[in-house]
VMD Tcl script that draws the C-alpha trace (Angstrom):
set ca {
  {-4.42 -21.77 -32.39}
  {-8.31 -21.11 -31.99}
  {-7.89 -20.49 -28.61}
  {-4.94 -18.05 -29.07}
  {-7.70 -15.82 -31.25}
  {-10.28 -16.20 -29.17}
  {-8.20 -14.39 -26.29}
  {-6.34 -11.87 -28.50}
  {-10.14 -10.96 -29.48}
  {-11.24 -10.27 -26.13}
  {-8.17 -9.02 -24.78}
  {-8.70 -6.03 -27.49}
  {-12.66 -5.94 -26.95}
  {-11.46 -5.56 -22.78}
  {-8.86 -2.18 -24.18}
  {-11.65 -0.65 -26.41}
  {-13.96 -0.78 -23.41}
  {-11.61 0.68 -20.70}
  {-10.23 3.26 -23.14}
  {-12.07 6.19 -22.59}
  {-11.34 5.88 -18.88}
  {-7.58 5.55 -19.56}
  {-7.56 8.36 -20.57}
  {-7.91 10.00 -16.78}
  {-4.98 7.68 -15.81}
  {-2.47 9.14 -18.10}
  {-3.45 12.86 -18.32}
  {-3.06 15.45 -15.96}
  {-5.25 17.95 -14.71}
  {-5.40 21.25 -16.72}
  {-2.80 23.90 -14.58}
  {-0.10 20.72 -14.00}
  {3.30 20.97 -15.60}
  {4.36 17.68 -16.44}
  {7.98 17.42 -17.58}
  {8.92 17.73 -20.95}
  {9.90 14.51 -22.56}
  {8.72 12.35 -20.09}
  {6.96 9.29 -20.56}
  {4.39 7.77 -18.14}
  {5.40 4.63 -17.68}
  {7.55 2.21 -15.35}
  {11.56 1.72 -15.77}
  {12.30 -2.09 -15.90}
  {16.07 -2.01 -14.44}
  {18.57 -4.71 -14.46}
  {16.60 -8.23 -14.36}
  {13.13 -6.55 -13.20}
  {11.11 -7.32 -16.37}
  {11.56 -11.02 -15.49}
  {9.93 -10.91 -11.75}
  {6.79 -9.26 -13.20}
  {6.00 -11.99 -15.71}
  {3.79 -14.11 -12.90}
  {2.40 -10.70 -11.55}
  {1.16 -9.81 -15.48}
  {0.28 -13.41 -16.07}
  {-2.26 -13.21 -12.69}
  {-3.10 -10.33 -13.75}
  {-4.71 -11.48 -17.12}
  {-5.97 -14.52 -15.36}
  {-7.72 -12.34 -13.59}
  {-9.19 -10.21 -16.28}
  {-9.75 -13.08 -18.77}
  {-10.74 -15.43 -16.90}
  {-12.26 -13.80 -13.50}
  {-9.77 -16.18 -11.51}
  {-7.66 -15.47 -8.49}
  {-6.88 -12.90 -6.34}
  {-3.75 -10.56 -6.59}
  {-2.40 -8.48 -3.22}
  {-0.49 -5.03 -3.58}
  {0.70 -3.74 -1.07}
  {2.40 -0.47 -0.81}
  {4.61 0.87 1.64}
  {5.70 4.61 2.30}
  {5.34 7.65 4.38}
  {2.47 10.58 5.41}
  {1.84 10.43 1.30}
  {0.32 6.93 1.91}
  {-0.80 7.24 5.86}
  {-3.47 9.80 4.61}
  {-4.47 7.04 2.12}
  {-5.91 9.00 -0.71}
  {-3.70 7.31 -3.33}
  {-4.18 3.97 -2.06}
  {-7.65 4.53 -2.47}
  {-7.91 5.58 -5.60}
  {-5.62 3.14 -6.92}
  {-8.58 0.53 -5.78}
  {-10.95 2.32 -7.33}
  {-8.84 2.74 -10.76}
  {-8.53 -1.55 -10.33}
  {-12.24 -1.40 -9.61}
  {-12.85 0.35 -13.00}
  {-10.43 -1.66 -14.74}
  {-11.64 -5.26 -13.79}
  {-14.77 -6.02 -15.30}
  {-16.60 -7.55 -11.81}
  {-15.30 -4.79 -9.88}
  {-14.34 -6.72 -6.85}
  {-11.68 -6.94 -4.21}
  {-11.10 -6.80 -0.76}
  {-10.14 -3.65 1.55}
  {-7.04 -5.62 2.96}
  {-4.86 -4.78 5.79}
  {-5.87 -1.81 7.62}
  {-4.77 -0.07 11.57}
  {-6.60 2.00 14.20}
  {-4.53 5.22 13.56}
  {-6.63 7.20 15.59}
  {-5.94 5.08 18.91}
  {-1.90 6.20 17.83}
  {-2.84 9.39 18.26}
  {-2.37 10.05 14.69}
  {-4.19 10.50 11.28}
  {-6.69 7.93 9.93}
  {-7.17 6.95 6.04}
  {-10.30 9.17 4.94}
  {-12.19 6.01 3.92}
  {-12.80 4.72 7.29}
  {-13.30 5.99 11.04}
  {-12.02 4.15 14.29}
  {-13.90 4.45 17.75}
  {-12.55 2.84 20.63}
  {-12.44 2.47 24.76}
  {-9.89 1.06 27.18}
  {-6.61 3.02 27.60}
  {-3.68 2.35 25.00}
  {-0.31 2.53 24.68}
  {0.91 3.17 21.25}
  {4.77 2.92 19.32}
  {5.55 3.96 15.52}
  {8.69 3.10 13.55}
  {9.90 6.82 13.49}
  {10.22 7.12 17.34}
  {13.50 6.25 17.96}
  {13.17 6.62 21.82}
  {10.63 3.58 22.48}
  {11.79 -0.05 21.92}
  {8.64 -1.74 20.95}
  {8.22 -5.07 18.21}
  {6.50 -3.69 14.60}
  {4.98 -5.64 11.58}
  {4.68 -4.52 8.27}
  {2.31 -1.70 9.37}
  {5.42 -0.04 11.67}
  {2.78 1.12 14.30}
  {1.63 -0.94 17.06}
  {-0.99 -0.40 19.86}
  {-0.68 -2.12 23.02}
  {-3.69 -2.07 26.18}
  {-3.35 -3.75 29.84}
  {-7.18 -3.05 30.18}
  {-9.32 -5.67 31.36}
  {-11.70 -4.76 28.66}
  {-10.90 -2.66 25.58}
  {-12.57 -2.55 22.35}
  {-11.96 -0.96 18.48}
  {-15.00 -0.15 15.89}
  {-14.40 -0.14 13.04}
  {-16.59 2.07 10.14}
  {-16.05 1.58 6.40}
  {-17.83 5.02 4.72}
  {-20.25 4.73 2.43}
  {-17.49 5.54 -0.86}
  {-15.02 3.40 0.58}
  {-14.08 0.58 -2.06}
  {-14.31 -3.04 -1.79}
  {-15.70 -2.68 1.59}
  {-17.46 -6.04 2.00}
  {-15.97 -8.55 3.98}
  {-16.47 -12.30 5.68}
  {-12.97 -13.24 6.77}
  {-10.64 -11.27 8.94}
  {-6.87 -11.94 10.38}
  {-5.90 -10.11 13.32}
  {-2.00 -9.69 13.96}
  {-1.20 -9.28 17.53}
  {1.64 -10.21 19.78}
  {2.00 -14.25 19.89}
  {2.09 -14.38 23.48}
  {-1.06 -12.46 23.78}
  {-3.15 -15.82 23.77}
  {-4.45 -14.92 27.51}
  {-6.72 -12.68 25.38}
  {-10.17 -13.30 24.41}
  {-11.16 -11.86 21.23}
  {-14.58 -11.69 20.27}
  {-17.56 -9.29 18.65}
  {-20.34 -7.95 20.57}
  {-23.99 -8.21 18.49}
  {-22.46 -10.97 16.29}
  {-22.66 -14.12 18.60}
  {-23.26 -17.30 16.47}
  {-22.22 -15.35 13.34}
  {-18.67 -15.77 13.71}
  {-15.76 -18.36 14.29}
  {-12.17 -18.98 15.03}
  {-10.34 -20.58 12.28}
  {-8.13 -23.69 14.02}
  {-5.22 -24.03 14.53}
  {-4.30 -21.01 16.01}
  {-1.08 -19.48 14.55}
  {1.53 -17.70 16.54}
  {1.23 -14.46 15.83}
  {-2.42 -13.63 14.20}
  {-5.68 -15.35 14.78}
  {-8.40 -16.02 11.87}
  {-12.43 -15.24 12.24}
  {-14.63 -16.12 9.70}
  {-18.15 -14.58 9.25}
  {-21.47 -16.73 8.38}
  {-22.53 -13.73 5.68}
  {-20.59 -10.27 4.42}
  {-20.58 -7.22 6.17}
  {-19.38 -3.79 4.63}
  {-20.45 -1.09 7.26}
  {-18.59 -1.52 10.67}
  {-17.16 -4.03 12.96}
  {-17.05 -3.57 16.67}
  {-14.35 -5.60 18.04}
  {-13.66 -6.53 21.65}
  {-11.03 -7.56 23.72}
  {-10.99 -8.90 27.54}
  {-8.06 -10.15 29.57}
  {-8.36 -13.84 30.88}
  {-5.15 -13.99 32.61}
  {-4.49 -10.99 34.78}
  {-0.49 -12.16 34.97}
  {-0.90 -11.11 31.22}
  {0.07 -7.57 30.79}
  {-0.72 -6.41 27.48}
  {-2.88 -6.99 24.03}
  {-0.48 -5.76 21.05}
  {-2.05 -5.06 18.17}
  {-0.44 -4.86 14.71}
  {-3.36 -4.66 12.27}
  {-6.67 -6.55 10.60}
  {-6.44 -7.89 7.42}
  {-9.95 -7.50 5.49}
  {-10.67 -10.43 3.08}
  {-13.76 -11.67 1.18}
  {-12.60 -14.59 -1.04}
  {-13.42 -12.90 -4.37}
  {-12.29 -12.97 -7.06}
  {-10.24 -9.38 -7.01}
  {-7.89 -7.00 -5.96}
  {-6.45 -6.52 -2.53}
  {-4.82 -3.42 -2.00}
  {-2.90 -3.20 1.67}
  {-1.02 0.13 2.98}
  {1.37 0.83 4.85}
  {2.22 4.67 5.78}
  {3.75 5.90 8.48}
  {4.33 10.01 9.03}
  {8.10 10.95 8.88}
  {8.85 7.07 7.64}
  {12.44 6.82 6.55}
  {13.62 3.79 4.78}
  {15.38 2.86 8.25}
  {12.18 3.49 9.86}
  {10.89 0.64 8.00}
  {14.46 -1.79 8.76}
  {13.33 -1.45 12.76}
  {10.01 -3.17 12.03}
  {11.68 -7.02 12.73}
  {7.90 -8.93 12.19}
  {7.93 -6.98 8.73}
  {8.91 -10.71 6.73}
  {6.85 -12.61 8.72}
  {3.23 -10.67 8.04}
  {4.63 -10.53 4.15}
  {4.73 -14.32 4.62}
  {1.54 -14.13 6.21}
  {-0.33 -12.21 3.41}
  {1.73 -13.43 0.66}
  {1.67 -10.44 -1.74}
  {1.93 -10.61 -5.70}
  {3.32 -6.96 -6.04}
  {4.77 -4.72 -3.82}
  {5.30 -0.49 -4.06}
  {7.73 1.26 -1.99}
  {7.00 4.76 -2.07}
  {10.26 6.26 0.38}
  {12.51 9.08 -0.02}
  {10.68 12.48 0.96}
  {11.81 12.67 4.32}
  {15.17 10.56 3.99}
  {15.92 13.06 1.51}
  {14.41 16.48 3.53}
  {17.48 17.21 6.14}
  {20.27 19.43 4.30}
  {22.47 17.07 4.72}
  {21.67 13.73 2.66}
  {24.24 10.74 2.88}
  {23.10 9.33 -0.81}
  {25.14 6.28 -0.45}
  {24.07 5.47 2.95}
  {20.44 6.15 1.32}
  {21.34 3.23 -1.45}
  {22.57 0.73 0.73}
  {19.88 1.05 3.57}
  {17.16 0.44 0.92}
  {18.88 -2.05 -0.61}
  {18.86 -3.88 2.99}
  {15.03 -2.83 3.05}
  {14.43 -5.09 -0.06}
  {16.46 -7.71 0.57}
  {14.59 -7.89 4.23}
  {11.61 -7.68 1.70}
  {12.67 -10.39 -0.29}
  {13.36 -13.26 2.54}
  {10.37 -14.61 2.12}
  {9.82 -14.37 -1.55}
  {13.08 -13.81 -3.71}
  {11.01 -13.23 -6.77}
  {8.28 -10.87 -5.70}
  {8.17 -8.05 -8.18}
  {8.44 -4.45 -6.59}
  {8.32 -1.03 -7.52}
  {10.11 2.03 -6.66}
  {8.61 4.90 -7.13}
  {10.53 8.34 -6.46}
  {9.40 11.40 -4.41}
  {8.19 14.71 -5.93}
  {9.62 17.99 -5.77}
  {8.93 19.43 -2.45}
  {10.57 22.73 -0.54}
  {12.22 22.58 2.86}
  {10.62 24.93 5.48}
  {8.06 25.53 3.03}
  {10.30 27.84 1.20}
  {13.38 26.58 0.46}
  {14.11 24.21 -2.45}
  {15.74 21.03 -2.03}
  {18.05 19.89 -4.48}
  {18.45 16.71 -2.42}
  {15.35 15.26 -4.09}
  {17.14 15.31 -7.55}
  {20.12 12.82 -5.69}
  {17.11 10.61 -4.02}
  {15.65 9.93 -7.62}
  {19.19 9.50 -9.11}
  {19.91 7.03 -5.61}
  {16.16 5.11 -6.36}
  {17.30 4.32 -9.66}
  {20.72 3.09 -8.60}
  {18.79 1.12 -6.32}
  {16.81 -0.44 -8.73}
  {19.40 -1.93 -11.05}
  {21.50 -3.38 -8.03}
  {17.99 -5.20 -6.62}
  {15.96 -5.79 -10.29}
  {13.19 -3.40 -9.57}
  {10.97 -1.24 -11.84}
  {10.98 2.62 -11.10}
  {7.94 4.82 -11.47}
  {9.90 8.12 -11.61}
  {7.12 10.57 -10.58}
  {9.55 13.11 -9.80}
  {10.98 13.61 -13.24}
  {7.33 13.38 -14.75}
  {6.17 16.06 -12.01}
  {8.66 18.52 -13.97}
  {11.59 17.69 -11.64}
  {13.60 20.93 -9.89}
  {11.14 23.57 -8.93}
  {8.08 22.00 -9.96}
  {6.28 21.77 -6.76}
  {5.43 25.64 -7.22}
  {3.59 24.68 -10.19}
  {1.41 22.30 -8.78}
  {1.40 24.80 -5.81}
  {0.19 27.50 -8.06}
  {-2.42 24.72 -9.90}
  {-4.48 24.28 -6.43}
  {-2.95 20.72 -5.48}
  {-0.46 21.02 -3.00}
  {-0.59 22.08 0.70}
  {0.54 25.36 1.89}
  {3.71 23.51 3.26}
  {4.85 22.64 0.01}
  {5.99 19.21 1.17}
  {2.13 17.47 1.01}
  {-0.37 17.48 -1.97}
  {-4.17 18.23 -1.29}
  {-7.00 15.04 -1.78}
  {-7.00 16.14 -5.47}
  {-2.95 16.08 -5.95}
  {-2.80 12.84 -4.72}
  {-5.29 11.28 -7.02}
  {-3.80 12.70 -9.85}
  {-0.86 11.33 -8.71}
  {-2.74 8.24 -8.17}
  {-4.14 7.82 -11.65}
  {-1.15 8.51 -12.96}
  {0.41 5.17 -11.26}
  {-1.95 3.08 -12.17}
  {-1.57 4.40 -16.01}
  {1.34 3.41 -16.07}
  {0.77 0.18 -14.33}
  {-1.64 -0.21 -16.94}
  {1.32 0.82 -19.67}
  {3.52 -2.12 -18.71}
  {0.66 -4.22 -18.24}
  {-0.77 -3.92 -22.31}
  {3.07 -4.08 -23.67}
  {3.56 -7.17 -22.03}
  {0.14 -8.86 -23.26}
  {0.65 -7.40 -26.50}
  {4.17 -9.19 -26.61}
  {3.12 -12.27 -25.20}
  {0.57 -12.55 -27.96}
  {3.23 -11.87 -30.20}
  {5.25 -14.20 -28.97}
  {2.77 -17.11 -29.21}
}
mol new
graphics top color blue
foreach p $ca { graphics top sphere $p radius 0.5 }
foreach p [lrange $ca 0 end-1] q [lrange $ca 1 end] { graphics top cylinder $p $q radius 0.2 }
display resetview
């Protein structure tokens, strides 16, 4: 009984501290039309509520007790390739846990893909590389969880990484490199580091462990040199950051013009989940499933329904969230009432598979309301894409109503006890 005080007395200490910064998380910027009668906060359908106990429970762990580490990772299109909402959902965890720390996670070389990078790091690189996304159905190529790959037949090639100065959770002393299992003719090392650094035995099919001798949050120059010249090609399927502390680790996954299908093609998907054994997982699909004038909703419901049972394989109780698309015009000047049947479709999909919703199009004001947010400065002249500042609204928004679901079930578990 004592103890039960003691941590109802510090759980509402930790709220009256974080308040005044909620208060960004669940208000939107002056100009924004939210819609009327809409709550922000996530949709527990069919048995959902149940899979997030352990989540909530690791959560609080966390918060009370500064113990163990929780991985997110979200999964969607160009909304989460350009990476301003997963960034500022690490730096809403980073204000909301009182140490602050995490990890970056699992991060790709966009740039060698010919394609756009995450704003909070840059990529350098040499050698000549091949490169295959989920959305281009003309190559047959293997994908992870990232559904881009990058491939070189070089005899050397090499990757830098550089983690900018705002970046969060940047430090890091432990890295996982997924690559192609039979690419063991490959030596992997890091030039300016020797003695600092060593494989983790036994090599795994599939990835291969280095850990660091101290932490290192600026760059890492990474290179790779053929031993076996019968060997044809390096693949390379992403890093995984880590540190070990005590934290969040936020992972994402966004590929431009991603459909849910895109994301069924991706066949090493369940074994890098297994890999980085996430706590919660965010599926952020629709916009572009939804975008051609003709939109098969059914089809829609049962291909994402595959997507989350493919999800699921490893871990039949991981809790995940769906959270629907915005308003958005077609040919930047058409509206698209097809985005109304994609949130009514998400939420379908949600009872069948016991997910939670975050129904951001409904609290964006539904029909029409991308002209308002247009109009407000926070959406890009194609009416399809938010600016930086649109998506951290959007952002903050998310995580108050993560942080919503989070406080009612603490309150009723105190309740409860």
């Amino acid at each position: 009984m004592k103890n039960h005080i003691i941590r109802i007395i510090c759980f509402i200490l930790f709220v009256l501290t974080i308040l005044p910064t909620h208060a960004q998380w669940t208000t939107p910027s002056p100009g924004v039309r939210m819609g009327e009668n809409t709550n922000n906060h996530f949709l527990f359908l069919g048995n959902a509520e149940n899979t997030y106990k352990r989540f909530f429970d690791s959560m609080d762990s966390l918060i009370m007790k500064g113990k163990g580490t929780i991985n997110i990772v979200q999964i969607g299109d160009s909304h989460i390739q350009a990476g301003f909402i997963p960034e500022q959902m690490r730096k809403d965890f980073s204000t909301f846990l009182s140490s602050g720390c995490g990890a970056r996670g699992l991060i790709f070389p966009y740039r060698i893909a010919k394609t756009n990078n995450p704003a909070d790091y840059s990529v350098k690189y040499s050698g000549k590389w091949d490169h295959c996304r989920n959305v281009e159905l003309s190559k047959s190529c293997n994908l992870g969880l990232m559904g881009i790959m990058v491939q070189t037949r070089d005899t050397v090639a090499e990757i830098t990484f550089h983690f900018k100065e705002n970046c969060t959770f940047r430090d890091f002393n432990f890295i996982r490199i997924f690559h192609d299992p039979m690419d063991t003719s490959f030596h992997i090392d890091f030039p300016g580091l020797a003695g600092l650094y060593h494989p983790v035995f036994p090599r795994q099919n599939g990835y291969t462990d280095f850990r660091f001798n101290s932490f290192f949050c600026d760059s890492l120059r990474i290179r790779i040199v053929k031993k076996d010249t019968a060997k044809k090609y390096f693949t390379l399927y992403g890093i995984d950051f880590e540190n070990g502390d005590p934290g969040i680790v936020y992972s994402a996954s966004g590929i431009n013009g991603a459909e849910v299908t895109s994301f069924l093609r991706c066949d090493l998907m369940k074994d890098q989940l297994k890999m980085l054994r996430p706590d919660w997982i965010i599926l952020s699909l629709g916009t572009n499933d939804a975008y051609p004038v003709h939109f098969d909703k059914e089809e829609f419901i049962n291909n994402y329904i595959l997507l989350i049972k493919k999800i699921r394989e490893q871990n039949s109780a991981i809790p995940i969230l769906l959270t629907s698309p915005g308003d958005s015009y077609r040919k930047h000047r058409y509206d698209n009432p097809n985005m109304e049947k994609a949130r009514e479709a998400i939420l379908e999909v949600a009872k069948r598979t016991d997910c939670a919703v975050w129904d951001f199009y409904s609290l964006m004001g539904g029909p029409k309301s991308i002209m308002h947010w247009y109009k407000a400065g926070l959406v890009a002249k194609d009416k399809l894409h938010f600016d930086k500042q649109g998506y951290i609204i959007q952002a903050d928004l998310l995580f108050g109503a993560f942080m919503d679901a989070y406080v009612s079930y603490i309150d009723r578990s105190n309740i409860s006890e």
